[in-house]
Backbone as CSV, one residue per row, in Angstrom:
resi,resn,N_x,N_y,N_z,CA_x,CA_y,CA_z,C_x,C_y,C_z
1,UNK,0.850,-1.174,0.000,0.000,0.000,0.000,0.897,1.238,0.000
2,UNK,0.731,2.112,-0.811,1.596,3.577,-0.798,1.279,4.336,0.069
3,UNK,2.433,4.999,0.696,1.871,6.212,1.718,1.029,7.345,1.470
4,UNK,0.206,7.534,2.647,-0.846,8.322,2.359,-0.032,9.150,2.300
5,UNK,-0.978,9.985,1.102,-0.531,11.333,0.271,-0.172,12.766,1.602
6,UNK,-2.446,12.516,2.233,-2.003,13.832,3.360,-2.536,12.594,4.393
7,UNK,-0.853,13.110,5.889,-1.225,12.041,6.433,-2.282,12.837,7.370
8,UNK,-3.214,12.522,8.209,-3.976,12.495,9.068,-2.895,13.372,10.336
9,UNK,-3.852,13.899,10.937,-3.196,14.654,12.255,-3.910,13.656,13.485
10,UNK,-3.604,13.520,14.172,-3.878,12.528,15.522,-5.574,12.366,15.976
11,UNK,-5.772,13.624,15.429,-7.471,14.135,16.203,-8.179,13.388,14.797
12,UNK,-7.764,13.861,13.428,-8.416,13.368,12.215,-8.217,11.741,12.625
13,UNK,-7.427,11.248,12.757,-7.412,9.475,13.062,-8.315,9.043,14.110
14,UNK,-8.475,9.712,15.111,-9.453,9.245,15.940,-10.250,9.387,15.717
15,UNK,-10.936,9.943,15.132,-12.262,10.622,14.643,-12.412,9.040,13.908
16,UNK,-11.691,9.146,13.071,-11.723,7.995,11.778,-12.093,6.464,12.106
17,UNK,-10.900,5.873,13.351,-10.847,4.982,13.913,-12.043,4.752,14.896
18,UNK,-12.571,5.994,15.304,-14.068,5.670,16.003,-15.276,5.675,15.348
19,UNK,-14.656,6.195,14.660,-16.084,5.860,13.134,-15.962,4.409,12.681
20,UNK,-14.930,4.090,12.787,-14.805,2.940,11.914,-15.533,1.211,12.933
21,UNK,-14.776,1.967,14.234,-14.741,0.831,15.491,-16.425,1.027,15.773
22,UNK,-17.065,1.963,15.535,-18.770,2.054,15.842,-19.412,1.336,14.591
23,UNK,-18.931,1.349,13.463,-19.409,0.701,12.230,-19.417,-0.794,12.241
24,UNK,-18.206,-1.288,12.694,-18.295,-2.705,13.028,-19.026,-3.024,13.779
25,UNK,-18.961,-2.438,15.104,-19.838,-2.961,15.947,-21.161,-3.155,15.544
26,UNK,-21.680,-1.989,15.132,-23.352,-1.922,14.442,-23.149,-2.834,13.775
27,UNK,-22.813,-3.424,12.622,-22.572,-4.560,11.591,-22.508,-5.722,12.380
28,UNK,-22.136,-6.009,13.460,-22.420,-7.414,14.461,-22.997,-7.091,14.977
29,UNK,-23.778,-6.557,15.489,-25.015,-6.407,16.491,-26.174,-7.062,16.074
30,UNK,-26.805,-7.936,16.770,-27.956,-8.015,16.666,-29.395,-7.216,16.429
31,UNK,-29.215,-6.189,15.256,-30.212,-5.257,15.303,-31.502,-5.385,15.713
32,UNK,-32.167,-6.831,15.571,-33.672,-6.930,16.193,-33.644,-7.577,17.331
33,UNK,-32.558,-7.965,18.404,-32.273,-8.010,19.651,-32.275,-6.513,20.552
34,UNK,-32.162,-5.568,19.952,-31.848,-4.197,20.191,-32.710,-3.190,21.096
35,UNK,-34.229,-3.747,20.410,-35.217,-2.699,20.959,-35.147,-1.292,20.471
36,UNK,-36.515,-0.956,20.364,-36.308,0.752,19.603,-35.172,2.081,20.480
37,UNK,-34.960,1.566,21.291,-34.474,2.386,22.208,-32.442,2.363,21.957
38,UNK,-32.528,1.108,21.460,-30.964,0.509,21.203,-31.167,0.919,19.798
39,UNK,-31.703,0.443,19.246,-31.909,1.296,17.501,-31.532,2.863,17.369
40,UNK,-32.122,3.269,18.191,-31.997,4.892,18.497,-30.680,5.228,18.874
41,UNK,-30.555,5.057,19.538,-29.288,4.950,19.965,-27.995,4.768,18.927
42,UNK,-28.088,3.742,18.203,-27.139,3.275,17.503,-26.986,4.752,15.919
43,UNK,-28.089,4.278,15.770,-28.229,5.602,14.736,-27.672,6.551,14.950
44,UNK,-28.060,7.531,16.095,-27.597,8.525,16.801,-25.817,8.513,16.874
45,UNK,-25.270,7.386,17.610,-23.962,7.624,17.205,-23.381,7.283,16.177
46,UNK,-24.076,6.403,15.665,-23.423,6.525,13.957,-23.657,8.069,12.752
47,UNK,-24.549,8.299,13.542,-24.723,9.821,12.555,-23.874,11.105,13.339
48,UNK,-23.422,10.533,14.178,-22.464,11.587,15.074,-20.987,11.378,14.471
49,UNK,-21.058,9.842,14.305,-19.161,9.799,13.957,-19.436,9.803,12.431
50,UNK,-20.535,9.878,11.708,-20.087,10.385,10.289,-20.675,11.701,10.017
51,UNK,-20.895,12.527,10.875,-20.653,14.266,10.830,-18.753,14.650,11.298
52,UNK,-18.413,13.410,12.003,-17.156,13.673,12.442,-15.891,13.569,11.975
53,UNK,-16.545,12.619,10.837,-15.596,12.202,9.275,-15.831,12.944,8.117
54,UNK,-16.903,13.354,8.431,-17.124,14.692,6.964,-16.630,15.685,7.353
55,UNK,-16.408,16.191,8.709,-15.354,17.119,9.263,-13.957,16.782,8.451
56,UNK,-14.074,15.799,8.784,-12.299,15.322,8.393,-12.025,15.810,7.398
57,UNK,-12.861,15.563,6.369,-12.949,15.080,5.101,-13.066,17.133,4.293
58,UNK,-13.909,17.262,5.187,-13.567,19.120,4.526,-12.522,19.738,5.034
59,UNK,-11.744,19.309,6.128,-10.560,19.944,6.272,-9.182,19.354,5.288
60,UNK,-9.767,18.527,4.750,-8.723,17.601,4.040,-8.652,18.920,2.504
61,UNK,-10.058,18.764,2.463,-10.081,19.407,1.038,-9.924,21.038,0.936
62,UNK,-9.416,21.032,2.133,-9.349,22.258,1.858,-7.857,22.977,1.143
């Protein structure tokens, strides 16, 4: 794999890596074990860590 072009600053990686580590998890979860309340929930921080990667992602382009 070639080195990334722009590397990431420490805060952009975490951001990234907790986006990424909440994505898996949701992806093994038992979603209809969950209850509407765990549904909610899950959504909620998944739409939090990908406002937190589109952050990334416009400071990149800038």
């Amino acid at each position: 794999m070639p080195p990334d072009p722009t590397p990431l600053t420490a805060a952009q990686r975490a951001a990234v890596d907790f986006a990424q580590m909440d994505l898996a998890e949701a992806r093994a979860a038992d979603l209809a074990a969950l209850g509407e309340a765990g549904l909610i929930l899950t959504v909620e921080r998944l739409r939090g860590r990908l406002d937190e990667v589109l952050a990334v992602i416009e400071e990149l382009a800038k």
